[in-house]
N, C-alpha and C positions, 0 to 999 in steps of 0.2 A: 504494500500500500504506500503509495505515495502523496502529501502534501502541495498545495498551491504551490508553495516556494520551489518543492522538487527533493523537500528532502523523506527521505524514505522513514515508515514509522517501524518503531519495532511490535510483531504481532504480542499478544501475551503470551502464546507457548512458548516463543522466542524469548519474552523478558524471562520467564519463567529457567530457561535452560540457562541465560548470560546471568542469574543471583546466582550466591550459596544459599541452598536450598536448606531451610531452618530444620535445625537438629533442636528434639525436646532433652527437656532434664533430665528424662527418664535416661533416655540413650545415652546420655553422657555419661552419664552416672554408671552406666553396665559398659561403659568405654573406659573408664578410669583402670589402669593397671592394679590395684587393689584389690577390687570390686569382688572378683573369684577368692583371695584372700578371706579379706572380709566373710563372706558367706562358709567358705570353709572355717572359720572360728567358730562359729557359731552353730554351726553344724556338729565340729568336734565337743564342743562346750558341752550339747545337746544331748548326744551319744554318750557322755562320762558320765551328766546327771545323770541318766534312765541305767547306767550300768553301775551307777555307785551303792558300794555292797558296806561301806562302813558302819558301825550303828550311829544314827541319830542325822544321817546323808552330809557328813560332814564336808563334800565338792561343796556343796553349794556355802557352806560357812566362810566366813575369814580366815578359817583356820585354812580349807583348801584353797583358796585364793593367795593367800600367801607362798601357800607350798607351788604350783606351778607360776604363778609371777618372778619367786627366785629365780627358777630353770628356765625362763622365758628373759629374766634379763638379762644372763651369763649367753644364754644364745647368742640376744636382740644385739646387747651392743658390738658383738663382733658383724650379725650378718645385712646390720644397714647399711654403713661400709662397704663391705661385702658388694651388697646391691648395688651400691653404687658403681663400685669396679665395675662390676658386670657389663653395667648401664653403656659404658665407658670400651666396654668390648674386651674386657682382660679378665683373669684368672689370678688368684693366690692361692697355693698349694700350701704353704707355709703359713697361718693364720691360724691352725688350730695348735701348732706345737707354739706358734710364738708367745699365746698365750701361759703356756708354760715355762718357757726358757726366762720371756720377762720375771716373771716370778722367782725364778732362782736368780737371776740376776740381783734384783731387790734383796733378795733375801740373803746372799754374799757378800752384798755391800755393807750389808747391818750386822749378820752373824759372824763376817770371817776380817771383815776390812773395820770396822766398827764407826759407819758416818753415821752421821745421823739419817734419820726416816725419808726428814722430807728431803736433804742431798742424795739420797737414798734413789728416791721416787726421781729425783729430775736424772739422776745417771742411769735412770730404767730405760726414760722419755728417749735417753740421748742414743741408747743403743738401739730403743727402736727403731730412731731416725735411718741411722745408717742402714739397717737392715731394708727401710724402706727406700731409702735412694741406691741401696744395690742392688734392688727388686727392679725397681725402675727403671733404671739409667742402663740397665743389663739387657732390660726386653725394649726399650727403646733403640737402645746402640747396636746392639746383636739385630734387632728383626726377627729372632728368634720367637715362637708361642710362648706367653708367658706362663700357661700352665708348666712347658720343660722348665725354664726358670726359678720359679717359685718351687717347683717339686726337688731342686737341686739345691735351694735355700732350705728345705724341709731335711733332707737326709743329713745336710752339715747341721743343722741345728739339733737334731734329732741325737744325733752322733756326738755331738759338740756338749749337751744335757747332760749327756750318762758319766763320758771319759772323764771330762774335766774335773765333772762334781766328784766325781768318785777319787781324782787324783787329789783335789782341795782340803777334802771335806772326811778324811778317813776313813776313806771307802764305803761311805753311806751314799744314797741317792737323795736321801730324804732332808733337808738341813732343816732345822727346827729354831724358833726365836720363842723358847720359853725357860720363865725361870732367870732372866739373869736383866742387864740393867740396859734398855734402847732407846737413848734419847729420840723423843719426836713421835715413836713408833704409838702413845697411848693418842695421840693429838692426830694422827695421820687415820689410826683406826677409829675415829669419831667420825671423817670426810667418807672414807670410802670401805668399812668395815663394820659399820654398825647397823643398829635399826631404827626405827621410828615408828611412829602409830600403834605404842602398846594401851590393851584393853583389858579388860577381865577377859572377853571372850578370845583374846587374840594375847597373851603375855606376852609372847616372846617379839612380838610386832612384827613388821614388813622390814626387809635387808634393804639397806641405802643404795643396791645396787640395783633397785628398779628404779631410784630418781635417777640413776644416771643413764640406764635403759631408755627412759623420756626422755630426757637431754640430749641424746646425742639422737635421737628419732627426729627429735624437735629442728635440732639444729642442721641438721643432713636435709630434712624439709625444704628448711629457710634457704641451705646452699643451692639446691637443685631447683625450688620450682623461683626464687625472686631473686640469684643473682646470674650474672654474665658468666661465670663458673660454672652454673649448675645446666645453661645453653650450651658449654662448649665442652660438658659430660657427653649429653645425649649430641651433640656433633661430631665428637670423636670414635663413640662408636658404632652411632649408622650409617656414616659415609666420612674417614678418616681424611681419605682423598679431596673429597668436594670439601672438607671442614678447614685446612691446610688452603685450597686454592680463593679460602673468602678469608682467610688471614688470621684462623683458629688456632691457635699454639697446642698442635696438639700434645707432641711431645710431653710439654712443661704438663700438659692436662693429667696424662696418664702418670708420672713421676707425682705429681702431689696425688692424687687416687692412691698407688700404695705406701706411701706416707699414712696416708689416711687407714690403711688396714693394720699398718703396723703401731701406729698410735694406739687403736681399737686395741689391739692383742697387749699392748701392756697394760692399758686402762683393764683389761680384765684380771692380766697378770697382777696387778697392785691391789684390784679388789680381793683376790681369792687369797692373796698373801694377809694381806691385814683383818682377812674373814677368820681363817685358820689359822695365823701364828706358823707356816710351815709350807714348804714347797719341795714336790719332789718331781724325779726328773722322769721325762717321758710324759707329763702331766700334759692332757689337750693333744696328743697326738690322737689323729684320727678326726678329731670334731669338725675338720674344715670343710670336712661332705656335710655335716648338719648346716651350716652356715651358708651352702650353698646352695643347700635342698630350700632353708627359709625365704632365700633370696629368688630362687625358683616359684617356689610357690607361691611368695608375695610377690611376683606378675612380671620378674626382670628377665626376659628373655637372654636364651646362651648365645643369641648370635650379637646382642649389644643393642642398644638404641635405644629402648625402650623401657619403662618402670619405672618404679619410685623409692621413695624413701620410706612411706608409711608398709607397702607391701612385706619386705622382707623382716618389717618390726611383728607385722601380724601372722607371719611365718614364723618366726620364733618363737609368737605365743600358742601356734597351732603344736611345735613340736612340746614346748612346754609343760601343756595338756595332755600332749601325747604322753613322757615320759608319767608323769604322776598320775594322771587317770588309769593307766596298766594297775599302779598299785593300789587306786583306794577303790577299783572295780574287780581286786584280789585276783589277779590274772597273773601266770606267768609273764616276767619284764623282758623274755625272749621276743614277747610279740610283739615289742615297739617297733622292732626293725620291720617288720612287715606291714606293720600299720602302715609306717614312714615311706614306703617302699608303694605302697597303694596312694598313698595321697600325693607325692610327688609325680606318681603316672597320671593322678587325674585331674593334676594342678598344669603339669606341661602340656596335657588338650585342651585345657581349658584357657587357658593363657592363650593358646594358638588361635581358638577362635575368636574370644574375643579383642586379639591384637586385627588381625583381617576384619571384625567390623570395623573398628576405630580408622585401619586404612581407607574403607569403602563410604566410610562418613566422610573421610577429607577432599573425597574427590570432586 
């Protein structure tokens, strides 16, 4: 159709095809990388009630909530992190023993070297660092996959646990901070080894390591969805190429990424030290598949790009429940692997179709 002047009008089905076509909240909302997460909490949550065998249904108490929110924030705060790498297109191998080796670390400084807690804690910080820019700077500079990487930062640490402590330490693996005099060490275990919110029905209260669980949930949030960091995440790892040719630093992106995992692993390392008074070696070897199954499940796809921050937190609390529900619905604790093993298959189909709507919305 054409106008007096000659200019041509556009038809409606025409305007209709040249808009973005309105997406409702609903859709959005079942678009969110979480979304499957989410429902799988609450799903599992579900399943524990109706199987909890304890007298008086103690899941549903404080008392149970405290018990899987521990285990869900020794996960969470390694596999938001985690998620994040993922997001970012890389792997850490090495994340579930570094949570251990920090721990002895700390715990040599104080039992064998005698600083104090909190010089303690910062020479934990500073060997993470290094561990996290030899993570880095290795799968940057090689080209190499960073799972070979990090799984060769695993077996030297691994390795590195058992000899050393055992050369140190009088051939124990286990070093122990009880019984004698550690400056800092009562002041240090108030920040990251105590509890809070004690009750008549709850005495022993909730572990300070689920505030710091929310903390770093909170703050991996704030990184990824409201700064230029957390765009040049998800740039780096769904198109590293096209993310480099618009002037994305990717390199530096992926080197602070595991920073970021190895920070995580002593922040756990410090909690579990100042929780127990003790660290032994070999500790968190193995976890870094839990870590990575939360990050899965909480919506981060293995090929990169996509996911968030809040998913692999509700992934932690899915395994969390996992672990403690086995026991208070008095089940053999063999069946968590199988639980874990079912819900990670039905988190990676799920994930997949809902990543393909979200694409077929953007079109």
């Amino acid at each position: 159709m054409s106008t007096a002047a000659g200019v041509r009008e556009t038809s409606p089905s025409e305007a209709r095809v040249g808009r973005l076509v309105s997406i409702s909240r609903f859709t959005r909302t079942l678009q969110r990388p979480e979304f499957g997460a989410l429902m799988g909490a609450v799903a599992v949550f579900l399943i524990f009630t109706f199987l909890d065998a304890t007298p008086n249904h103690l899941w549903l108490t404080q008392i149970g909530l405290a018990s899987w929110t521990q285990q869900a924030a020794f996960f969470g705060i390694m596999s938001v992190p985690v998620g994040l790498l993922m997001i970012g297109g890389e792997f850490d191998l090495s994340t579930g023993i570094m949570t251990g080796v920090t721990a002895i670390v700390m715990a040599l400084l104080i039992g064998k070297l005698h600083w104090n807690a909190w010089a303690a804690i910062g020479g934990t910080l500073l060997f993470a660092t290094v561990v996290g820019l030899v993570n880095g700077v290795a799968v940057v500079k090689t080209k190499l996959p960073s799972f070979i990487v990090t799984l060769a930062t695993y077996f030297v640490l691994r390795g590195a646990s058992i000899g050393f402590v055992l050369h140190v330490n009088q051939g124990s693996t286990n070093v122990v901070l009880i019984g004698g005099n550690y400056p800092g060490l009562a002041s240090a275990k108030q920040v990251f080894g105590s509890t809070f919110a004690q009750s008549s029905s709850l005495p022993g209260g909730y572990q300070t390591a689920v505030l710091w669980f929310i903390g770093v949930t909170v703050l991996c949030t704030w990184i990824l969805t409201r700064t230029t960091f957390g765009n040049w995440i998800f740039a780096s790892g769904g198109d590293p190429v096209a993310a480099r040719n618009v002037g994305v630093p990717v390199n530096r992106t992926k080197i602070l990424l595991f920073l970021g995992t190895s920070w995580a692993g002593a922040l756990v390392g410090i909690i579990s030290l100042t929780q127990a008074s003790s660290a032994v070696s070999e500790q968190g070897a193995g976890y870094e598949f839990y870590y990575i199954i939360a990050a899965v499940v909480g919506g981060c796809l293995l090929a990169g790009g996509y996911g968030s921050a809040v998913g692999p937190a509700l992934g932690a609390c899915i395994i969390g429940m996992a672990f403690e529900g086995v026991i208070y619905a008095n089940l053999d604790s063999s069946w968590d692997f199988t639980f874990l093993g079912i819900v990670l298959f039905i988190a990676v189909v799920v994930n997949r179709v809902f990543y393909r709507r979200a694409l077929k919305a953007r079109r």
